[in-house]
C-alpha positions as CSV (number, residue, x, y, z in Angstrom):
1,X,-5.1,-25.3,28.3
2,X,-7.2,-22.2,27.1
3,X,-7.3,-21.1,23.5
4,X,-4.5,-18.5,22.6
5,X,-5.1,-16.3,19.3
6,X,-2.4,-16.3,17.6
7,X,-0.5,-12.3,17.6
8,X,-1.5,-11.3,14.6
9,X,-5.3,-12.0,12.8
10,X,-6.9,-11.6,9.7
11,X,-10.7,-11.0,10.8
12,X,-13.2,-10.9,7.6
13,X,-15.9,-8.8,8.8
14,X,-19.8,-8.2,7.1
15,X,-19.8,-5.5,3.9
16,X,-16.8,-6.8,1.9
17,X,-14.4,-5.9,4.3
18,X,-11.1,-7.8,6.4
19,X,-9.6,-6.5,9.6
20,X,-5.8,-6.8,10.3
21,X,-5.1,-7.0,14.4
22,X,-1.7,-7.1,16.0
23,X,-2.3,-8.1,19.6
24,X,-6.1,-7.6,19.6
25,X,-6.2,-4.1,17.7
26,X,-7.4,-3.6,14.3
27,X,-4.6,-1.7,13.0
28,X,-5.6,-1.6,9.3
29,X,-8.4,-2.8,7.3
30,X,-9.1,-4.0,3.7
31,X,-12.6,-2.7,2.0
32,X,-13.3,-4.6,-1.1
33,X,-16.9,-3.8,-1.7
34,X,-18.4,-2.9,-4.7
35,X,-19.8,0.6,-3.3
36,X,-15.8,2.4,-4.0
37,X,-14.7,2.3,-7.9
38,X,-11.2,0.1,-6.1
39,X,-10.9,-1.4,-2.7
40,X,-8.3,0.1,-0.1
41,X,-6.8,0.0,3.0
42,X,-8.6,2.3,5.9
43,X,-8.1,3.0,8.7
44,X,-4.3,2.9,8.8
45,X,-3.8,3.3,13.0
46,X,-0.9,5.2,14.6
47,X,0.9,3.5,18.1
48,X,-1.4,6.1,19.8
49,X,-4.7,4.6,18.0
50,X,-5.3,8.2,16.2
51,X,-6.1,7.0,12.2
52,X,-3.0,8.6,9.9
53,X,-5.0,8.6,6.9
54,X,-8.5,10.2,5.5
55,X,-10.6,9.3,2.9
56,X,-11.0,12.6,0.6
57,X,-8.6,15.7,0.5
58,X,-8.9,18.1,3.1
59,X,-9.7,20.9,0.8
60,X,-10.6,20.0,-3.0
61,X,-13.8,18.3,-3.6
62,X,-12.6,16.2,-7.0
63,X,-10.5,14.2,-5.0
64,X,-12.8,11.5,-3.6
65,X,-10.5,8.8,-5.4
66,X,-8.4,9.1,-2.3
67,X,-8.9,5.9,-0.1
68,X,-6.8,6.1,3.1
69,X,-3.7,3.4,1.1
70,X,-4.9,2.0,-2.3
71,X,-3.8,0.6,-5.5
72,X,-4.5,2.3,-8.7
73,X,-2.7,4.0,-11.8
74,X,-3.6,6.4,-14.2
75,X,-3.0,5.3,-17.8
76,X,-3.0,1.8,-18.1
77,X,-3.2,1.6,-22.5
78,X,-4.8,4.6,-22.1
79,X,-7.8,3.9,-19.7
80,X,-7.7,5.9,-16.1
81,X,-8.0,3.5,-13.1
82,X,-7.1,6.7,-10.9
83,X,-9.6,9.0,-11.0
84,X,-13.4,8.6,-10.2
85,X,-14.4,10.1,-13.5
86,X,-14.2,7.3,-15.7
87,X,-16.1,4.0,-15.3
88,X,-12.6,1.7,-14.9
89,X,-13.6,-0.5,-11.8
90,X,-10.7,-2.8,-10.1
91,X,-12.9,-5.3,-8.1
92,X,-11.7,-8.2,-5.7
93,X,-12.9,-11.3,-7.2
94,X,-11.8,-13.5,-4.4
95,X,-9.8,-13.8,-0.9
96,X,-7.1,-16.8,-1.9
97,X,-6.1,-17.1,1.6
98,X,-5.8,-15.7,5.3
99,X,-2.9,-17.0,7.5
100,X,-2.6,-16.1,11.1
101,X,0.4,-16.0,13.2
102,X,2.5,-14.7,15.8
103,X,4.9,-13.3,13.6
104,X,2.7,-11.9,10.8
105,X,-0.9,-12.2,9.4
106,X,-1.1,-12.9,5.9
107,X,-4.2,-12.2,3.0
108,X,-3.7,-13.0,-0.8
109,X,-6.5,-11.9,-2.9
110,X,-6.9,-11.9,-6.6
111,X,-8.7,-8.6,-8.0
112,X,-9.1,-7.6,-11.8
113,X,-9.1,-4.4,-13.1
114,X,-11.7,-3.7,-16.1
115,X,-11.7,-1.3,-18.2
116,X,-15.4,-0.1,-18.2
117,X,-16.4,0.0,-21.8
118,X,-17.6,-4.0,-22.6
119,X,-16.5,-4.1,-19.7
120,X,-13.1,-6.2,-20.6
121,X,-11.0,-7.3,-18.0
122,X,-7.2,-5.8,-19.2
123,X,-5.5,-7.1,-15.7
124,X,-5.2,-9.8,-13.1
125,X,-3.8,-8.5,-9.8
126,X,-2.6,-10.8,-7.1
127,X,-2.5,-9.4,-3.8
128,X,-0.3,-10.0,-0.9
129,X,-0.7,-8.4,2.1
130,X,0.9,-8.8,5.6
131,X,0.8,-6.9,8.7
132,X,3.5,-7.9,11.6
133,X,4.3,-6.2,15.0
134,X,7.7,-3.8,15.2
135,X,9.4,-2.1,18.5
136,X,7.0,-0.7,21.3
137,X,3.4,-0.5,19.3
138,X,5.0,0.4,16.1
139,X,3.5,-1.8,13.3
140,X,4.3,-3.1,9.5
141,X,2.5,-3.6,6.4
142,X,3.8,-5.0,3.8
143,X,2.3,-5.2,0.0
144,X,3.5,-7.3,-2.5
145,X,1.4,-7.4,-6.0
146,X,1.4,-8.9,-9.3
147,X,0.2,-7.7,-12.6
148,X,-0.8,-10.1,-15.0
149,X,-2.6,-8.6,-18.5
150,X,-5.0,-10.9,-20.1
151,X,-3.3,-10.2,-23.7
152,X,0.0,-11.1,-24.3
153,X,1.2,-7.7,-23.0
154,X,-0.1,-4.7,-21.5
155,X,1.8,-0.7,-21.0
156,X,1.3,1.2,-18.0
157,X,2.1,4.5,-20.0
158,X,4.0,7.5,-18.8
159,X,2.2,9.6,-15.3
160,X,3.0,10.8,-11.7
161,X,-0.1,9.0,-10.6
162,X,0.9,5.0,-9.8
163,X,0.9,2.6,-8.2
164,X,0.7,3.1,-4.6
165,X,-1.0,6.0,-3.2
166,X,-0.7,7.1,0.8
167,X,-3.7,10.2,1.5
168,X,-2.5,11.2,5.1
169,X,-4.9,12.4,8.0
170,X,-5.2,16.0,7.9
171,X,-3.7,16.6,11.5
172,X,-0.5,15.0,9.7
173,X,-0.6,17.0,6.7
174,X,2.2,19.9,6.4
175,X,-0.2,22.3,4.7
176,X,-3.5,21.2,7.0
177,X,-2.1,20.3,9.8
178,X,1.8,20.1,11.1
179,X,3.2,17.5,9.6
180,X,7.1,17.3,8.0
181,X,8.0,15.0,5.1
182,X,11.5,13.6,5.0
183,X,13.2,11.5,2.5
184,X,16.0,9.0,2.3
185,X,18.3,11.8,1.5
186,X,17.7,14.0,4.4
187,X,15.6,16.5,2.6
188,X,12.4,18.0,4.3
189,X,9.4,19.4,2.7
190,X,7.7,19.0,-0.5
191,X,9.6,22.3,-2.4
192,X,13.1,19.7,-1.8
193,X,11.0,16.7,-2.5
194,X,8.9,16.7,-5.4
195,X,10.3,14.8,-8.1
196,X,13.1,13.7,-6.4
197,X,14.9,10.5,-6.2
198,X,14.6,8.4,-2.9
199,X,15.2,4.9,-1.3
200,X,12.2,6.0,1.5
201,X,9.7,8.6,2.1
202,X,8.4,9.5,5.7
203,X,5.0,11.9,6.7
204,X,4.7,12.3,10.1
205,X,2.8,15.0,12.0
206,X,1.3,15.4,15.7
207,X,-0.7,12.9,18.0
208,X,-4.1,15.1,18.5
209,X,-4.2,16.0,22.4
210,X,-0.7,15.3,23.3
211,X,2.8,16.1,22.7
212,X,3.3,13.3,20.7
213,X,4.3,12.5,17.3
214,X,3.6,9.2,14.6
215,X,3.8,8.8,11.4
216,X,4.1,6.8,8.0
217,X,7.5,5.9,6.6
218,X,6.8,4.3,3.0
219,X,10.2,1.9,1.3
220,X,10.1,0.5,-2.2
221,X,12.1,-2.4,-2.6
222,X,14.8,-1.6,-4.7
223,X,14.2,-4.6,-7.2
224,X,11.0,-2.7,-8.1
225,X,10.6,-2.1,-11.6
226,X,10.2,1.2,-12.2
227,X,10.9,4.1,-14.9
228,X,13.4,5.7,-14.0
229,X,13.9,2.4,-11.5
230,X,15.3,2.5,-7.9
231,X,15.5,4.9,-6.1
232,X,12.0,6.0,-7.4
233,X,10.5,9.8,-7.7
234,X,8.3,10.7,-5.7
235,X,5.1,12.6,-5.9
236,X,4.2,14.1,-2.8
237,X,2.1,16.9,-1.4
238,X,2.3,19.4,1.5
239,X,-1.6,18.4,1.5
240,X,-1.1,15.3,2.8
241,X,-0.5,13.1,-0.3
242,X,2.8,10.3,-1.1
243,X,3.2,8.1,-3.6
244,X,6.1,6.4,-5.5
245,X,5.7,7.1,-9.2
246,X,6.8,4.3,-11.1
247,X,6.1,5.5,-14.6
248,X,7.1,9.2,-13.8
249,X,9.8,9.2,-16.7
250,X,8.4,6.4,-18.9
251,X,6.2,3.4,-19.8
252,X,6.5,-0.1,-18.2
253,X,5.4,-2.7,-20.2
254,X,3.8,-6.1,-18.7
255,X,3.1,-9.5,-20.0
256,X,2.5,-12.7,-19.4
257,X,5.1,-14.7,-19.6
258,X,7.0,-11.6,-17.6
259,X,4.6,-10.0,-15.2
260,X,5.4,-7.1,-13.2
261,X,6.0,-7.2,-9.5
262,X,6.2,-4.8,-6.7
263,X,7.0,-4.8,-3.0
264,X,6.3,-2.2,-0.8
265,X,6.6,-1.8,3.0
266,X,4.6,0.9,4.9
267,X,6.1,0.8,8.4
268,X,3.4,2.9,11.0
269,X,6.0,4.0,13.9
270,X,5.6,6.0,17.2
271,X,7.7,9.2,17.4
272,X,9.3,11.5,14.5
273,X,11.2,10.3,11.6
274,X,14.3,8.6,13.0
275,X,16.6,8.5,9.9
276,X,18.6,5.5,11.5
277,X,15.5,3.6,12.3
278,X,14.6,4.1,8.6
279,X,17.7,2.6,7.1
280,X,17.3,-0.5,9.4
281,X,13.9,-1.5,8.1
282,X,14.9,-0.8,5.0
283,X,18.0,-3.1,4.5
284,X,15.6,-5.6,6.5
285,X,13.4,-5.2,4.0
286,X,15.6,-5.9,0.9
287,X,16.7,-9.4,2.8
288,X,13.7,-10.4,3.2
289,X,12.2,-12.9,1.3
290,X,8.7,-11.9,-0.9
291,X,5.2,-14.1,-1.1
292,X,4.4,-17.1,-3.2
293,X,0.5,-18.4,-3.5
294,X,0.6,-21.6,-4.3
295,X,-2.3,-24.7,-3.9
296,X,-2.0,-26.0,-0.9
297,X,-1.9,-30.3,-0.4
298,X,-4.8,-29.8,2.1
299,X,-8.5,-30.1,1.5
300,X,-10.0,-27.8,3.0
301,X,-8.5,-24.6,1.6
302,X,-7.2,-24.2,-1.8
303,X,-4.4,-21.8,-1.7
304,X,-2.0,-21.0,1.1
305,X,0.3,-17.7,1.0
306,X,3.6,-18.0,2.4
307,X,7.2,-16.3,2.4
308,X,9.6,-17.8,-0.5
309,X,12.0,-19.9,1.0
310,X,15.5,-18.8,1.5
């Protein structure tokens, strides 16, 4: 019988960098090179194939740090792993495992974040990250990381900026282009959204050369630690720009023995925010099971990633 791939991929490609396929199409893809001060996810591709993100902001020049979907935060014991003007690095130390499938594709990887001045290494990140097929062309991507400090404990200190950040295409932008963000609440715009509390957060804007629409919708699971907890506040930007702020009204504290953990889902849909749609995935989301890496019994890899049983 001929060789079938399985429906979803992991494809490691040359220049430090992973491809996710569903079906054959990349549909996201992982840069971990050492030429961007922390590695991303880019492109991030709609059901039509039009890229929802951009590297960059559409219109101010000191915001390079945005990276299509990244990882960062901006005051971790005072040191700025947001911003490209300091010389904090988060680099990928190594890939822990790929798993393909045809229900999902699955990549752990282990970065560390220094701090740019010995340069000592303050954290230990494990990445999960798995990309599965939804309805139609619609796809998920799911994120699930851990933050281990190398002293006992570590604070991620009070900001707006952290931990994951979403830099839309400028076609879906409200300001740039003619995009809408919607919330879990029902609210539209960034005037009734900024700040506010929300189980979900959706940015979606116009297929280029059709009547189309596509867009992002962005869940944090609500056993997310967070300050002020679930639902989080979001920031977010008529520009283009969404993120869950997990520190907006405080400090979180992580250690060792306790490490902090986050799961997000990023679910890339066809169409315009569908509210019901959104509440689906998202109690979907909160059943399902997170990650575990774990050494795997065979020889020839040494750590497998899979879902937690039960």
């Amino acid at each position: 019988m001929p060789y079938e791939h399985p429906r979803c991929r992991l494809v490691p490609l040359p220049d430090d960098r992973v491809a996710f396929e569903v079906d054959g199409v990349e549909r996201t893809r992982w840069h971990f090179g050492t030429n961007a001060p922390r590695p991303f996810f880019h492109p991030v591709v709609g059901p039509s194939g039009t890229n929802l993100v951009r590297m960059g902001h559409p219109g101010a020049a000191n915001h390079d740090h945005h990276r299509g979907a990244w990882f960062a935060h901006a005051k971790v014991s005072g040191v700025d792993f947001w911003s490209d003007r300091t010389d904090a690095r988060i680099r990928q130390r190594f890939w822990l495992s790929y798993v393909d499938g045809d229900d999902e594709a699955i990549m752990a990887a282990r970065l560390r974040w220094y701090d740019g001045h010995d340069p000592a290494e303050l954290l230990e990140q494990e990445l999960v990250a798995a990309v599965r097929p939804g309805e139609g062309d619609d796809w998920f991507l799911e994120l699930q990381t851990s933050l281990v400090p190398k002293s006992e404990m570590l604070e991620l200190q009070q900001t707006n900026f952290g931990l994951l950040a979403v830099r839309m295409a400028k076609h879906v932008s409200a300001f740039f282009g003619d995009g809408v963000i919607t919330d879990s609440a029902g609210r539209v715009q960034e005037p009734a959204i900024f700040g506010r509390a929300a189980a979900w957060m959706d940015y979606s804007g116009p297929v280029p050369g059709s009547d189309g629409r596509e867009g992002i919708t962005y869940f944090s699971l609500p056993r997310n630690p967070g300050a002020p907890g679930f639902p989080p506040k979001w920031h977010v930007r008529e520009d283009g720009w969404m993120g869950a702020s997990v520190c907006r009204d405080g400090s979180l504290v992580t250690t060792q023995a306790d490490p902090l953990v986050f799961r997000y889902l990023l679910h890339v849909h066809d169409g315009p925010v569908d509210a019901k749609r959104a509440e689906r995935v998202a109690a979907e989301f909160a059943a399902r099971p997170g990650f575990v890496v774990e050494k795997s019994a065979a020889r020839h890899r040494q750590y497998v990633a899979r879902r937690v049983d039960g």
